[in-house]
C-alpha positions as CSV (number, residue, x, y, z in Angstrom):
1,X,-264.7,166.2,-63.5
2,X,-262.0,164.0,-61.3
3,X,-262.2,164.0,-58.3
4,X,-258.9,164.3,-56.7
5,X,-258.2,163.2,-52.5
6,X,-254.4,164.5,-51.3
7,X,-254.1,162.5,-48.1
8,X,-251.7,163.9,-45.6
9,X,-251.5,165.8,-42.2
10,X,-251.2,169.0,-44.1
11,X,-246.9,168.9,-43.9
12,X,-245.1,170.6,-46.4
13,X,-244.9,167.4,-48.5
14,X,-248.7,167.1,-48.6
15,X,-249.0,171.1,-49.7
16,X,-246.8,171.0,-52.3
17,X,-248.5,167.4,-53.6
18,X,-252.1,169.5,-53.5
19,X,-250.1,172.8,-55.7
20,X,-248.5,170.3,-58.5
21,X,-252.3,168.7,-58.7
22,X,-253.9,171.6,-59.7
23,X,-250.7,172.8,-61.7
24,X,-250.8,169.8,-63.5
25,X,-255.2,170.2,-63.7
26,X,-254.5,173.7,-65.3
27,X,-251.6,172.9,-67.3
28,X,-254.1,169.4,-69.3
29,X,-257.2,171.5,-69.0
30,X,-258.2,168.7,-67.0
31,X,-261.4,169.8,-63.8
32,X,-261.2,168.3,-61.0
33,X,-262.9,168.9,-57.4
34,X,-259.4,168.9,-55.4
35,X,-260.1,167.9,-51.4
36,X,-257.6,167.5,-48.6
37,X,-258.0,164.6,-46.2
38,X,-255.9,165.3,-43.0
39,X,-258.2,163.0,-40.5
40,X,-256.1,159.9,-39.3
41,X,-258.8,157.6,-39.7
42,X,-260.0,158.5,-42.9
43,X,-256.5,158.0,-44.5
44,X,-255.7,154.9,-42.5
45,X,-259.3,153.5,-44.2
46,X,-257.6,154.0,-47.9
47,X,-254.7,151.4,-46.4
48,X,-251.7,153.6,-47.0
49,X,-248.7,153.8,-44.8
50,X,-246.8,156.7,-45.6
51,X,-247.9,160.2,-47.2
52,X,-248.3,162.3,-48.5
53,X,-251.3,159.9,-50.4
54,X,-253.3,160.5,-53.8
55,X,-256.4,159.3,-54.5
56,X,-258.0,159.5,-57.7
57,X,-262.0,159.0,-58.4
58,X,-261.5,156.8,-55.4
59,X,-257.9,154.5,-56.3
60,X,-255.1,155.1,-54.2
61,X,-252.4,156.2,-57.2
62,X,-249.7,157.4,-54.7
63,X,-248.6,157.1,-51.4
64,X,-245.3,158.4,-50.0
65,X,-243.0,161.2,-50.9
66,X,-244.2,163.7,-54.0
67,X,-245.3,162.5,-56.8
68,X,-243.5,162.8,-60.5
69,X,-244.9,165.2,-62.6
70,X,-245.4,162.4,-65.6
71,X,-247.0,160.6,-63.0
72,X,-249.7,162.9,-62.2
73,X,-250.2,164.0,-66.0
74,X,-251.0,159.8,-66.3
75,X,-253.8,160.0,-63.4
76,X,-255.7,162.9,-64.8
77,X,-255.8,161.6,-68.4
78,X,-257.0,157.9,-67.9
């Protein structure tokens, strides 16, 4: 199971970032424990500047803007 951090102050950015996650989850048949991270000192502490951020199994993959869909489908299969 991946664990899977969506970093943001819970805008609509960040939301839909969390929803195309677990689409993406579902659609690969991949589990993952999904958790949302909206305290400003916990994201600042994974260095990133702008979100909303993903973080997976720990590595910042994203940060900034949503994510592409290929994108996300590489992060859940490595």
């Amino acid at each position: 199971m991946k664990t899977v951090k969506i970093l943001g102050s819970g805008c609509r950015r960040c939301v839909a970032t969390a929803e195309m996650v677990q689409q993406a989850a579902n659609r690969l048949g991949v589990d993952i424990r999904l958790e949302k991270v909206t305290d400003d000192a916990a994201i600042a502490a994974y260095g990133i500047a702008a979100t909303p951020g993903v973080v997976v199994d720990g590595k910042v993959v994203h940060a900034g803007g949503l994510p592409k869909p290929d994108d996300m489908a590489k992060w859940l299969a490595a």
